[in-house]
mmCIF file of the N, C-alpha and C atoms, coordinates in Angstrom:
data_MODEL
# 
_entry.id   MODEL 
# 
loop_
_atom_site.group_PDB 
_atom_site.id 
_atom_site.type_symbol 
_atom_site.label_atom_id 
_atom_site.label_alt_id 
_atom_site.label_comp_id 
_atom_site.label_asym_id 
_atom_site.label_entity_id 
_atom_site.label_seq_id 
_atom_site.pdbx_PDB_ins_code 
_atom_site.Cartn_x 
_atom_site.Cartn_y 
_atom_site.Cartn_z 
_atom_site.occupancy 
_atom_site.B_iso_or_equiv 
_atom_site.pdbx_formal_charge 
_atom_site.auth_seq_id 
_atom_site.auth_comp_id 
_atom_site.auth_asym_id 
_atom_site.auth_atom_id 
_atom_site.pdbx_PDB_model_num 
ATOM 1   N N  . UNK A 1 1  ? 234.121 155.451 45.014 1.00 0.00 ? 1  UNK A N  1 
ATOM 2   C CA . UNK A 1 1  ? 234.123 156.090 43.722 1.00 0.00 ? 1  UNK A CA 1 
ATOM 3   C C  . UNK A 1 1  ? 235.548 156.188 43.199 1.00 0.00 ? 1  UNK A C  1 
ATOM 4   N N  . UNK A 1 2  ? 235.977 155.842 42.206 1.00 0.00 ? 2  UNK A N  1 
ATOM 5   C CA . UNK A 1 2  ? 236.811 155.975 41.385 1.00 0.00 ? 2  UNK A CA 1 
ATOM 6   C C  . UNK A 1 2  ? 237.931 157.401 41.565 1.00 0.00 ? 2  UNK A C  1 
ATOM 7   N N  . UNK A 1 3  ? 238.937 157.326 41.680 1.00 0.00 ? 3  UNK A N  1 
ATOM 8   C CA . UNK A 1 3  ? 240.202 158.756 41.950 1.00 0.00 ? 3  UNK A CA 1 
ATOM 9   C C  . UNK A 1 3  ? 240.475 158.947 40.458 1.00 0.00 ? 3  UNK A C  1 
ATOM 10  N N  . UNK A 1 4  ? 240.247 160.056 40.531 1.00 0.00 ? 4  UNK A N  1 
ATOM 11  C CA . UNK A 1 4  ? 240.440 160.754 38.890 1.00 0.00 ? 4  UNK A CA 1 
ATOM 12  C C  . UNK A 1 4  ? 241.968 161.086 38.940 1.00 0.00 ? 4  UNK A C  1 
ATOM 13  N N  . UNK A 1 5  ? 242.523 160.544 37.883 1.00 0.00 ? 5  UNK A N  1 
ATOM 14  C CA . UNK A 1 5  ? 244.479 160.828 37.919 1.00 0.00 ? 5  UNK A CA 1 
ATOM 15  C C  . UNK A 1 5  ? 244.488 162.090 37.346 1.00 0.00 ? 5  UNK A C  1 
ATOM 16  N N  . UNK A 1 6  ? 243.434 162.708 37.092 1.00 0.00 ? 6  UNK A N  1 
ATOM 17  C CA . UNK A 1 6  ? 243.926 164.232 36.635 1.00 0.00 ? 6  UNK A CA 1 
ATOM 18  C C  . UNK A 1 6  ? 243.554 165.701 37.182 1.00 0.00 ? 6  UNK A C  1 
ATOM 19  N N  . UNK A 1 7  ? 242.725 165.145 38.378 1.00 0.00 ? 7  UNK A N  1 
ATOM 20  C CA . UNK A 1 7  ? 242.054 166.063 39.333 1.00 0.00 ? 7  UNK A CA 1 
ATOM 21  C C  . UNK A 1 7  ? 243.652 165.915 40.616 1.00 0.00 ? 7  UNK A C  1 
ATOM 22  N N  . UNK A 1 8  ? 243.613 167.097 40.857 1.00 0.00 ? 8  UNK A N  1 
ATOM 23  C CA . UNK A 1 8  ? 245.070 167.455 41.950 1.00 0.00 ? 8  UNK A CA 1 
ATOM 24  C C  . UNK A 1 8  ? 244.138 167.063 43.512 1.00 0.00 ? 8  UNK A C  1 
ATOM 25  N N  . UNK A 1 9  ? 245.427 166.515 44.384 1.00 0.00 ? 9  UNK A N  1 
ATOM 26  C CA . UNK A 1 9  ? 244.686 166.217 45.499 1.00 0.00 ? 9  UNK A CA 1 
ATOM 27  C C  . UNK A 1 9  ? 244.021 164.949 45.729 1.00 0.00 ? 9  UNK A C  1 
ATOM 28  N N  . UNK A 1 10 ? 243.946 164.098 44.833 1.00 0.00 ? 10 UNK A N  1 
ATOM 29  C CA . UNK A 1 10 ? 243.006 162.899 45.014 1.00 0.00 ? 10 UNK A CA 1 
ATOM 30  C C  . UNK A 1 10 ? 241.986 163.059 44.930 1.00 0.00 ? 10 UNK A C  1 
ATOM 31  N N  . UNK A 1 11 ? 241.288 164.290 44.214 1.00 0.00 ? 11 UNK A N  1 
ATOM 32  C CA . UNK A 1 11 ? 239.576 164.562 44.386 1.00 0.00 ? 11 UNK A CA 1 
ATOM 33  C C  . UNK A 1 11 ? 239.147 163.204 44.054 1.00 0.00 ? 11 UNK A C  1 
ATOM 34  N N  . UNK A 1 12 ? 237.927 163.292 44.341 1.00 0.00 ? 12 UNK A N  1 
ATOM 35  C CA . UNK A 1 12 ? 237.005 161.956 44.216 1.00 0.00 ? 12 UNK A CA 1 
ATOM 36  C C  . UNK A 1 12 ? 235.948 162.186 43.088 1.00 0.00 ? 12 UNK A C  1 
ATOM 37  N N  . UNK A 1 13 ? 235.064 161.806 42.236 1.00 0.00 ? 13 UNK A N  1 
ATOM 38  C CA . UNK A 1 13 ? 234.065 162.111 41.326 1.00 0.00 ? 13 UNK A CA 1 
ATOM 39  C C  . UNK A 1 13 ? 233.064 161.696 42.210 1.00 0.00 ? 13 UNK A C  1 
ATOM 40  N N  . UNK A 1 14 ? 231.781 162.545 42.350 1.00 0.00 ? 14 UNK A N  1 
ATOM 41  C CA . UNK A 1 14 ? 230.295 162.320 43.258 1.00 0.00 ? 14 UNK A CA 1 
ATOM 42  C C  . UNK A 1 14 ? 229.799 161.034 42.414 1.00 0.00 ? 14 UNK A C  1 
ATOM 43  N N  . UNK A 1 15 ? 228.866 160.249 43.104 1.00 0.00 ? 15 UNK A N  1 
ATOM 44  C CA . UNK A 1 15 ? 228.590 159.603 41.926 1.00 0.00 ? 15 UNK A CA 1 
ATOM 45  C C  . UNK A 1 15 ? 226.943 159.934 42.702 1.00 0.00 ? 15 UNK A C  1 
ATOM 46  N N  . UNK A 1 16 ? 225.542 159.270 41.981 1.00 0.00 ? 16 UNK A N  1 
ATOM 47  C CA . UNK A 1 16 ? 224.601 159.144 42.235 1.00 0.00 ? 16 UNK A CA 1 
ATOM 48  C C  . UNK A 1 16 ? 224.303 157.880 41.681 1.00 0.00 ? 16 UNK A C  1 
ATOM 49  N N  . UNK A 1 17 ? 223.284 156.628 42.827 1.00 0.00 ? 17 UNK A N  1 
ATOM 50  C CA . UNK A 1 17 ? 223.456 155.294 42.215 1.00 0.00 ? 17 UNK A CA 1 
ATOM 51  C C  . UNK A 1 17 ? 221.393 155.190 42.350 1.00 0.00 ? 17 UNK A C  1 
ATOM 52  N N  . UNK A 1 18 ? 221.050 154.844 41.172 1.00 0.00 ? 18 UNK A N  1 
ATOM 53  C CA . UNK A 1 18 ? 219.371 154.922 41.170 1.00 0.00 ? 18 UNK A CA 1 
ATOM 54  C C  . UNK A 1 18 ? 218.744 153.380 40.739 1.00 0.00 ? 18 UNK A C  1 
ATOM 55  N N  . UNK A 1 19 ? 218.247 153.823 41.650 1.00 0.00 ? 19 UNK A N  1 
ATOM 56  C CA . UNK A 1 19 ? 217.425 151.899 42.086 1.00 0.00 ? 19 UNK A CA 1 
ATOM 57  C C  . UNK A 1 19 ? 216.217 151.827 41.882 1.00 0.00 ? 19 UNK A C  1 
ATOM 58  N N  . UNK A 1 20 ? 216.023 151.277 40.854 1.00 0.00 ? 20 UNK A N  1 
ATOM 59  C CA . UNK A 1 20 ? 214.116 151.579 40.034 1.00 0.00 ? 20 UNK A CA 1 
ATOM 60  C C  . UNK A 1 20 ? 214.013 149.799 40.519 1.00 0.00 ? 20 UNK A C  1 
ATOM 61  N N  . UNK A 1 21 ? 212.501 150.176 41.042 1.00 0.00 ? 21 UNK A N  1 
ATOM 62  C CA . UNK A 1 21 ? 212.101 149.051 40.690 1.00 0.00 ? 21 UNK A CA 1 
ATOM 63  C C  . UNK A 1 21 ? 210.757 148.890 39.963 1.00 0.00 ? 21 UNK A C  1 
ATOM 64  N N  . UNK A 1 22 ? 211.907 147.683 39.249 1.00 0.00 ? 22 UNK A N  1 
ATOM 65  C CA . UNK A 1 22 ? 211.199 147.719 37.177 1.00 0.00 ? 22 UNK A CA 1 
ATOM 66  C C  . UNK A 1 22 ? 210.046 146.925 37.187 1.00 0.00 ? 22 UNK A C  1 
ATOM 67  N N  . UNK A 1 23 ? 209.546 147.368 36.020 1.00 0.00 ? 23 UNK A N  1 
ATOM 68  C CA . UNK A 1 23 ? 207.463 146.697 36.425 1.00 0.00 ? 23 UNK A CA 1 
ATOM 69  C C  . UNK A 1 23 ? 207.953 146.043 35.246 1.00 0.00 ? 23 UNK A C  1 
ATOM 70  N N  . UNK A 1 24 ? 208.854 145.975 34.440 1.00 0.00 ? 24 UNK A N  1 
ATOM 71  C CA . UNK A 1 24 ? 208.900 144.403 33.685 1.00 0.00 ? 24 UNK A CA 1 
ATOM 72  C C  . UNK A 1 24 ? 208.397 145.374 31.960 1.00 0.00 ? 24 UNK A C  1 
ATOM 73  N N  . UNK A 1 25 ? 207.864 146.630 32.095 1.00 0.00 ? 25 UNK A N  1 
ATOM 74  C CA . UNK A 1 25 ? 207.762 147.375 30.887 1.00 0.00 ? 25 UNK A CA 1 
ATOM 75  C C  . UNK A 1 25 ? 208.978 148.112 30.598 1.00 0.00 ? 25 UNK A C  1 
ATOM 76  N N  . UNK A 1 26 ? 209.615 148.103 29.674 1.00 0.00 ? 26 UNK A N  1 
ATOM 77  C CA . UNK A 1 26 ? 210.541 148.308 29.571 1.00 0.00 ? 26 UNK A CA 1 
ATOM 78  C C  . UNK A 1 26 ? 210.408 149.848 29.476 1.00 0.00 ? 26 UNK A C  1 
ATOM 79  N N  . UNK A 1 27 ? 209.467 150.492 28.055 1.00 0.00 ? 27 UNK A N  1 
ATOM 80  C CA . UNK A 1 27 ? 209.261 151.349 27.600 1.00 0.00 ? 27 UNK A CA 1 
ATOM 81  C C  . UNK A 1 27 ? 208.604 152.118 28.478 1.00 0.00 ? 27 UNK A C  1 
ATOM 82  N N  . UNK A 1 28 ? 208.415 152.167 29.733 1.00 0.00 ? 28 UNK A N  1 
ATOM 83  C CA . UNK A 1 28 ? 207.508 152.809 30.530 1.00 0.00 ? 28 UNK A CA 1 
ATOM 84  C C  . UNK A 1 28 ? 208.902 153.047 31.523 1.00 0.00 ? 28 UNK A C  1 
ATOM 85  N N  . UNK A 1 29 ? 209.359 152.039 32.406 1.00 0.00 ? 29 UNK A N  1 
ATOM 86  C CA . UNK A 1 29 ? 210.455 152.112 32.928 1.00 0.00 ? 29 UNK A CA 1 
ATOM 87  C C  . UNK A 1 29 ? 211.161 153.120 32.185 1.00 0.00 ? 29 UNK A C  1 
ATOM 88  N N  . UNK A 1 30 ? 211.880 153.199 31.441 1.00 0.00 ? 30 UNK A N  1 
ATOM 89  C CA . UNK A 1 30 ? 212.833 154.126 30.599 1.00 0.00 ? 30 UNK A CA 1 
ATOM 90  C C  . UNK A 1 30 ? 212.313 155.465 30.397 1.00 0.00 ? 30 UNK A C  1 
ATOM 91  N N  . UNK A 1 31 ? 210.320 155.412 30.693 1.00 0.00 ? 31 UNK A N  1 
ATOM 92  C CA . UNK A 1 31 ? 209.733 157.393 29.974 1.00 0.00 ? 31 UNK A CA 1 
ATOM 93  C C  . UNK A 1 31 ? 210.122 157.406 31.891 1.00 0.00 ? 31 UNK A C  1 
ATOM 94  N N  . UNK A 1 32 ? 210.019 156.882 32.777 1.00 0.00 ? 32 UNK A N  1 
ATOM 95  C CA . UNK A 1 32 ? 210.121 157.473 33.855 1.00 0.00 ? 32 UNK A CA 1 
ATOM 96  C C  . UNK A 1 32 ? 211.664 158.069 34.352 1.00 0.00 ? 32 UNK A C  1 
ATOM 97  N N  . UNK A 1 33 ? 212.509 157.474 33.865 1.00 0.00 ? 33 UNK A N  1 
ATOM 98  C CA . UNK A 1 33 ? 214.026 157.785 34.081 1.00 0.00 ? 33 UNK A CA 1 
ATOM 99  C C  . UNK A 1 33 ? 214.573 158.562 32.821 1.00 0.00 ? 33 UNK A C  1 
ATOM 100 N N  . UNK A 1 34 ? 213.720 158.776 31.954 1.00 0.00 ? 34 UNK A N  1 
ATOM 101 C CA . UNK A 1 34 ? 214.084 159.607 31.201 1.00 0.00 ? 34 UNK A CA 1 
ATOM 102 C C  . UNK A 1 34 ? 213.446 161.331 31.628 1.00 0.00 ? 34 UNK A C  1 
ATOM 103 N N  . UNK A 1 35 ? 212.221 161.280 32.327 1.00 0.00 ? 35 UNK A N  1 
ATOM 104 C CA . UNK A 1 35 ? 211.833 162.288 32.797 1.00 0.00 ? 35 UNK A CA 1 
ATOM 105 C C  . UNK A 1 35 ? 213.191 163.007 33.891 1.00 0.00 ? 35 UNK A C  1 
ATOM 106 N N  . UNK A 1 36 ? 213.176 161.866 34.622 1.00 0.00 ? 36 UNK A N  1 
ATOM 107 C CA . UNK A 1 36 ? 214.182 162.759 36.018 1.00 0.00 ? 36 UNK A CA 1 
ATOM 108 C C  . UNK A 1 36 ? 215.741 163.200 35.380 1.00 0.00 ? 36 UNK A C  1 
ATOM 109 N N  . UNK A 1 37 ? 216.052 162.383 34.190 1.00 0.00 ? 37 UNK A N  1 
ATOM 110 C CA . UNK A 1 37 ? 217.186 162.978 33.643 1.00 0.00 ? 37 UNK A CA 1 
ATOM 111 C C  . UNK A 1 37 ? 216.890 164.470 32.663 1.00 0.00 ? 37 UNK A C  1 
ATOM 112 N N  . UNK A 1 38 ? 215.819 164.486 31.890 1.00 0.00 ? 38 UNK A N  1 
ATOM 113 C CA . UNK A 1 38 ? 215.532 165.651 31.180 1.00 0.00 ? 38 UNK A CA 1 
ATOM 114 C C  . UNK A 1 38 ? 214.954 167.008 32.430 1.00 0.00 ? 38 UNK A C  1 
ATOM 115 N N  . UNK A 1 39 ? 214.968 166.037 33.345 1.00 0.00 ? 39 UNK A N  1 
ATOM 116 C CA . UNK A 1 39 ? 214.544 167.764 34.456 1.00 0.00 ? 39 UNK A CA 1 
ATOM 117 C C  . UNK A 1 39 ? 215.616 168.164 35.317 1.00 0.00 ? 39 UNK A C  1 
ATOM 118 N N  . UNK A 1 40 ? 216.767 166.675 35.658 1.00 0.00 ? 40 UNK A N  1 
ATOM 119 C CA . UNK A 1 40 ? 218.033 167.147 36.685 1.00 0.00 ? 40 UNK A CA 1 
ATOM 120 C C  . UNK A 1 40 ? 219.181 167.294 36.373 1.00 0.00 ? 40 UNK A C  1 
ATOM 121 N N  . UNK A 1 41 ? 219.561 166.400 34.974 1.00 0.00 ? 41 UNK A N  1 
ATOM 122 C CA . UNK A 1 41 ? 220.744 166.711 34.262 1.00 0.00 ? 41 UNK A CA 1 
ATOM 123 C C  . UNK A 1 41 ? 220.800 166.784 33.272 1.00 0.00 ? 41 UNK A C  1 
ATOM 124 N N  . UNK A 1 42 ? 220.190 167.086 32.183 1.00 0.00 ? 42 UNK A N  1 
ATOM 125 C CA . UNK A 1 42 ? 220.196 167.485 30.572 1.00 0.00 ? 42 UNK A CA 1 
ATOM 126 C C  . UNK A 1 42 ? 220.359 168.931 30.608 1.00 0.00 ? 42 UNK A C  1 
ATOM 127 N N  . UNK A 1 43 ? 221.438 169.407 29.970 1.00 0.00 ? 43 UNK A N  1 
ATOM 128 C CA . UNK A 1 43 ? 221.983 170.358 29.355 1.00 0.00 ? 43 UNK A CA 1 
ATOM 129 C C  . UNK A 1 43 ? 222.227 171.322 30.995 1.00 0.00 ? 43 UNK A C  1 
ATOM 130 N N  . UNK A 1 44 ? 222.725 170.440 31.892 1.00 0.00 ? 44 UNK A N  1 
ATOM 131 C CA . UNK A 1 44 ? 223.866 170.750 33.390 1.00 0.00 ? 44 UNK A CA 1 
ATOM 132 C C  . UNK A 1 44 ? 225.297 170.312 32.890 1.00 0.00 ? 44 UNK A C  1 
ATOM 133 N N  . UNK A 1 45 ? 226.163 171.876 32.460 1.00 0.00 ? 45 UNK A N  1 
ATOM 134 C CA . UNK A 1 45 ? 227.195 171.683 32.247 1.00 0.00 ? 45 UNK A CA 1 
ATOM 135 C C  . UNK A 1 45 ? 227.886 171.336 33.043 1.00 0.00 ? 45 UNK A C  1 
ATOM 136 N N  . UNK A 1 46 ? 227.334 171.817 34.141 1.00 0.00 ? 46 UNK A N  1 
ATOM 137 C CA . UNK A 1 46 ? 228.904 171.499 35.862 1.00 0.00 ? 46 UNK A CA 1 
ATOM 138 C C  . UNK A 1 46 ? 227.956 170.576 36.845 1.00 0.00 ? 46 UNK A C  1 
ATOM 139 N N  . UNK A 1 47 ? 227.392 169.300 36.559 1.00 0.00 ? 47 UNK A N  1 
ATOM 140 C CA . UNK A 1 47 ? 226.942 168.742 37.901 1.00 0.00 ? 47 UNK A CA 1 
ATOM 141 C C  . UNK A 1 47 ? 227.890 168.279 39.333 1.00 0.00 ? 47 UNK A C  1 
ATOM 142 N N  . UNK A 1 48 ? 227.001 168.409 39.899 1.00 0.00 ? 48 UNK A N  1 
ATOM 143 C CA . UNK A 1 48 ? 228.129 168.115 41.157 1.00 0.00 ? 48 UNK A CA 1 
ATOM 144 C C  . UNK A 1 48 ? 228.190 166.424 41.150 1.00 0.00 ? 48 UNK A C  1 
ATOM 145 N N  . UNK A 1 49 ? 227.074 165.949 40.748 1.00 0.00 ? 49 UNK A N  1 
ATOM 146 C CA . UNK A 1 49 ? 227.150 164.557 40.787 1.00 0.00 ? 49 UNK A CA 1 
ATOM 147 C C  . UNK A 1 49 ? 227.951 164.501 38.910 1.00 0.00 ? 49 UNK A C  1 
ATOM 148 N N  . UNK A 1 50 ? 228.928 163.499 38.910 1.00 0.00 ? 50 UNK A N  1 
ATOM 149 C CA . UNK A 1 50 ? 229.508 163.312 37.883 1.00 0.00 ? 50 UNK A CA 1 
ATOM 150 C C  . UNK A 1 50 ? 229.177 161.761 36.766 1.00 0.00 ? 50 UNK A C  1 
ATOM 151 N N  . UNK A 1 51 ? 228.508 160.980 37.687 1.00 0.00 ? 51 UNK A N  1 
ATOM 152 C CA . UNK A 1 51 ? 228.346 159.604 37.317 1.00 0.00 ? 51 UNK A CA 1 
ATOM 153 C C  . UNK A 1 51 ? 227.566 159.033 37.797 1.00 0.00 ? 51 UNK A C  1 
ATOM 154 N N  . UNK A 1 52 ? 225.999 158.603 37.063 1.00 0.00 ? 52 UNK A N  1 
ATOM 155 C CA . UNK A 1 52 ? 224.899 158.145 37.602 1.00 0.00 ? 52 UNK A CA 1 
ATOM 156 C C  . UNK A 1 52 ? 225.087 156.233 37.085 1.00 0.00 ? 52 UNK A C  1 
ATOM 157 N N  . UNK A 1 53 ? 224.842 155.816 38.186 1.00 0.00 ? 53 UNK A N  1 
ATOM 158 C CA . UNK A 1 53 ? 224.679 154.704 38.378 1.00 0.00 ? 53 UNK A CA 1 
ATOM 159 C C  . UNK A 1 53 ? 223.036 154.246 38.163 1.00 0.00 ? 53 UNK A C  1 
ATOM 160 N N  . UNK A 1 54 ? 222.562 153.439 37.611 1.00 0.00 ? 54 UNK A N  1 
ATOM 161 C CA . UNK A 1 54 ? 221.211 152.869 37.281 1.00 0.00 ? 54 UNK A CA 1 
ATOM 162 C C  . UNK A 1 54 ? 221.209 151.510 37.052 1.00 0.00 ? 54 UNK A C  1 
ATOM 163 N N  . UNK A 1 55 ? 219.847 150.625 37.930 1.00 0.00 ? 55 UNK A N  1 
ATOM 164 C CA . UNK A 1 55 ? 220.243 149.746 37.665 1.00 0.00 ? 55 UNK A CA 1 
ATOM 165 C C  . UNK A 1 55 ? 219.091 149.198 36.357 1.00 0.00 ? 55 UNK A C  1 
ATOM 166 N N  . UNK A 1 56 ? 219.335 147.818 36.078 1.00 0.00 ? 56 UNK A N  1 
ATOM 167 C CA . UNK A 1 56 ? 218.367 147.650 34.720 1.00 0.00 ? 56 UNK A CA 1 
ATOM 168 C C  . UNK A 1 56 ? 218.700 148.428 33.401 1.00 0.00 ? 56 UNK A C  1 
ATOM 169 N N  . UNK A 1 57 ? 217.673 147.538 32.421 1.00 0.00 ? 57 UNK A N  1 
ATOM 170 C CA . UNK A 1 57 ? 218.121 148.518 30.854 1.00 0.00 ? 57 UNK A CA 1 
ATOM 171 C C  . UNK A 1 57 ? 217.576 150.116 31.001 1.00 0.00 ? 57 UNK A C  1 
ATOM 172 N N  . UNK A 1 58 ? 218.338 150.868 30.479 1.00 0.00 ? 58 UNK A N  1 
ATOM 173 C CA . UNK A 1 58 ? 218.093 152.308 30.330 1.00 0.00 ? 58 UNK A CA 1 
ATOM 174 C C  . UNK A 1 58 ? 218.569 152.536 28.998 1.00 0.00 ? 58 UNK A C  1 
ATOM 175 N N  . UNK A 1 59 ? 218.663 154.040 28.651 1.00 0.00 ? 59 UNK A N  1 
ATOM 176 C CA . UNK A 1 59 ? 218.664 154.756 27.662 1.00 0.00 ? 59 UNK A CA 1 
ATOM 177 C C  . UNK A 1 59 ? 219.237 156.383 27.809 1.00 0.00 ? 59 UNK A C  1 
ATOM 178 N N  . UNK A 1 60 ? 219.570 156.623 29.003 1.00 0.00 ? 60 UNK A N  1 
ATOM 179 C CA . UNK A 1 60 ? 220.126 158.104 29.272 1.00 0.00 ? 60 UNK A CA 1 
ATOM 180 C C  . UNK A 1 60 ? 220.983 158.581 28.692 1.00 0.00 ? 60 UNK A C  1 
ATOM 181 N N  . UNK A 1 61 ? 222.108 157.934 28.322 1.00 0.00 ? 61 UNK A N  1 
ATOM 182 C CA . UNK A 1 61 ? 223.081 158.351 27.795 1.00 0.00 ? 61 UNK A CA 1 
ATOM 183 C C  . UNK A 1 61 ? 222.625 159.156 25.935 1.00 0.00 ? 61 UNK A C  1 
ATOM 184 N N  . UNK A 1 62 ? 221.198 158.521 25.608 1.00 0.00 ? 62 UNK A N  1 
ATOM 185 C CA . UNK A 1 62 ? 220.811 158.730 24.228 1.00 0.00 ? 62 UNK A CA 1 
ATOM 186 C C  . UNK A 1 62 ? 220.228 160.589 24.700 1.00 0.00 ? 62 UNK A C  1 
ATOM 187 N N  . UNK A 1 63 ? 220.384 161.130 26.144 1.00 0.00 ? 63 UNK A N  1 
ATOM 188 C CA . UNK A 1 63 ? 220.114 162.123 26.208 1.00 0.00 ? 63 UNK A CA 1 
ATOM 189 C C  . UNK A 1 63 ? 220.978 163.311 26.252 1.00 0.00 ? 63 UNK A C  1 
ATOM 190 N N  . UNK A 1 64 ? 222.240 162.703 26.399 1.00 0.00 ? 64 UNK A N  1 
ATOM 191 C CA . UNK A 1 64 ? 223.233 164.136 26.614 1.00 0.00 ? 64 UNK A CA 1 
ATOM 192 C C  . UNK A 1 64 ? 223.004 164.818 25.203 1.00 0.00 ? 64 UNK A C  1 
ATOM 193 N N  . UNK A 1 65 ? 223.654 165.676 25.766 1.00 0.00 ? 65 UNK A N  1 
ATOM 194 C CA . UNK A 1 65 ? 223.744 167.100 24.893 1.00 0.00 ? 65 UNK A CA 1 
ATOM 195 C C  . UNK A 1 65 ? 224.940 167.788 24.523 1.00 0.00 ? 65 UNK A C  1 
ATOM 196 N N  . UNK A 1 66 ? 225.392 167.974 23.745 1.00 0.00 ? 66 UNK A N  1 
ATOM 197 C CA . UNK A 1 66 ? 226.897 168.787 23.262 1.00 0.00 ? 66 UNK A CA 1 
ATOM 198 C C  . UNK A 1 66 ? 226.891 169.813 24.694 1.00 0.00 ? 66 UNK A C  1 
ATOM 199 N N  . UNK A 1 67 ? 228.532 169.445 25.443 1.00 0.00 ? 67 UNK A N  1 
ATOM 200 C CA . UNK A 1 67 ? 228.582 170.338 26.127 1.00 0.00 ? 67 UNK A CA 1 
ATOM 201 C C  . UNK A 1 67 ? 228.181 169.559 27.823 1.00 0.00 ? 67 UNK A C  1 
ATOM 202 N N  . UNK A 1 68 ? 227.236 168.622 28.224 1.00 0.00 ? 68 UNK A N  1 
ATOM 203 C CA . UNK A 1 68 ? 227.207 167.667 28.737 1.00 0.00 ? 68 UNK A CA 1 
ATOM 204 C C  . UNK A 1 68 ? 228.201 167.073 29.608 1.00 0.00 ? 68 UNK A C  1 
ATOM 205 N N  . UNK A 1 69 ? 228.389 166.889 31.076 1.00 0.00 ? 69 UNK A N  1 
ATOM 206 C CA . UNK A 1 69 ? 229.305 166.522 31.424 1.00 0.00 ? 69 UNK A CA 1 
ATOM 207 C C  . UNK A 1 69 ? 229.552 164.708 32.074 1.00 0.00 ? 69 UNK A C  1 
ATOM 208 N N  . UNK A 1 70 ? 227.958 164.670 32.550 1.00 0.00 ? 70 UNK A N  1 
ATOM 209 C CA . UNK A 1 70 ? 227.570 163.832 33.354 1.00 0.00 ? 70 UNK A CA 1 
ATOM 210 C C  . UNK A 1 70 ? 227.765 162.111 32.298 1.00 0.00 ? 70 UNK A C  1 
ATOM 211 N N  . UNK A 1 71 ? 227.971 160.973 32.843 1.00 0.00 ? 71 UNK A N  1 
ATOM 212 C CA . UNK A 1 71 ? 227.577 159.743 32.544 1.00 0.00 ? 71 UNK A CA 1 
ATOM 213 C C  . UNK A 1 71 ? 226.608 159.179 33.303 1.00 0.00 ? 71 UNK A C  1 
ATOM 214 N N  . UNK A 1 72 ? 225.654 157.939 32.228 1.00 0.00 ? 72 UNK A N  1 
ATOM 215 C CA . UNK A 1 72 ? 225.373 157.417 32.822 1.00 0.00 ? 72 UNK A CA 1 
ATOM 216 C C  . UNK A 1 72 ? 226.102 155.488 32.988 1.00 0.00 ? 72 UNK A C  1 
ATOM 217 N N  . UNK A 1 73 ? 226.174 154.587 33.586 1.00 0.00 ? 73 UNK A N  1 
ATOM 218 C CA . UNK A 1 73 ? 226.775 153.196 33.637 1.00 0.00 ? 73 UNK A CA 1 
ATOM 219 C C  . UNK A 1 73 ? 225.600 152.573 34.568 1.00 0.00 ? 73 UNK A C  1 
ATOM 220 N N  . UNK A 1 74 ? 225.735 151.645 33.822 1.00 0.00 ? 74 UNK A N  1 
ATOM 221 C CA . UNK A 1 74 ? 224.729 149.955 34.225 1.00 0.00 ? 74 UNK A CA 1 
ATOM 222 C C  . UNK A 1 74 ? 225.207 149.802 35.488 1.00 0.00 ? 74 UNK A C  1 
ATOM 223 N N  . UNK A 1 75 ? 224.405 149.682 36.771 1.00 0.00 ? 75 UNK A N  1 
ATOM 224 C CA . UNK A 1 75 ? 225.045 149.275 38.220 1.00 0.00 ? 75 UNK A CA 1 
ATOM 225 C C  . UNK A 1 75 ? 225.799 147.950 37.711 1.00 0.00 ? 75 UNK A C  1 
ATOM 226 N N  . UNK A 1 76 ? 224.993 146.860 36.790 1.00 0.00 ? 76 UNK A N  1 
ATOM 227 C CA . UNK A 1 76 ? 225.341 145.461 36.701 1.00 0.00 ? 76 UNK A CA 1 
ATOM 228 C C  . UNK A 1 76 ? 226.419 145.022 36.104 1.00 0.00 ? 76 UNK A C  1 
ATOM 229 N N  . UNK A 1 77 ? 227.268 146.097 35.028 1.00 0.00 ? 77 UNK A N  1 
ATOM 230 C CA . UNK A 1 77 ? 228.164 146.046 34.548 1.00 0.00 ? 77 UNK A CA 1 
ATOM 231 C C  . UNK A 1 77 ? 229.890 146.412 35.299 1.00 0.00 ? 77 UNK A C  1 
ATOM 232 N N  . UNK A 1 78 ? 229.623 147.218 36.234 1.00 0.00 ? 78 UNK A N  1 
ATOM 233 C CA . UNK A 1 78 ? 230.594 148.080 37.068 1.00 0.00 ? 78 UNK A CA 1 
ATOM 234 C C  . UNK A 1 78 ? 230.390 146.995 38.479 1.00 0.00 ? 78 UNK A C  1 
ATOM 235 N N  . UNK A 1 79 ? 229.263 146.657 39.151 1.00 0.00 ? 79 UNK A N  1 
ATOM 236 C CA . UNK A 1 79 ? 229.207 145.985 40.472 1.00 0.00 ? 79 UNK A CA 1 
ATOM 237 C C  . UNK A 1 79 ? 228.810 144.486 39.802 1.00 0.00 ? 79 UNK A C  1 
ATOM 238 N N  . UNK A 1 80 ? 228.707 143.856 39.144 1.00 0.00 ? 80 UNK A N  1 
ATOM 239 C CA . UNK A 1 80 ? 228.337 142.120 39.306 1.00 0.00 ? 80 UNK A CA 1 
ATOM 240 C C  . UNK A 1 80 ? 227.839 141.756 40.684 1.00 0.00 ? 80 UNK A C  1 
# 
């Protein structure tokens, strides 16, 4: 995981990395990962996990909320 240059100490950011495997519906894929984000991190100002990893098309990020700390990033874009 990535060393944050502004955290003292070398802290590290948690990350969480989520591995769907996709039935090829897009819109179905996305109500299911949109559920676990609207129940584990929507409107979690302090998560301990800081950066969710997902692989395939998603849509999470269309869920934060003012105040919001968490990202989400494409496994495929960050790992090739």
């Amino acid at each position: 995981m990535p060393r944050d240059r502004h955290k003292p100490h070398g802290e590290r950011d948690k990350v969480l990395i989520i591995w769907r495997t996709l039935t090829g519906d897009l819109e179905q894929d996305n109500a299911v990962l949109d559920t676990y984000f609207t129940k584990n991190r929507v409107g979690d100002p302090g998560p301990r996990v800081r950066r969710d990893y997902v692989n395939g098309s998603n849509n999470p990020p269309n869920l934060l909320q003012a105040g919001d700390r968490w990202k989400v990033r494409p496994i495929e874009e960050d790992f090739p």
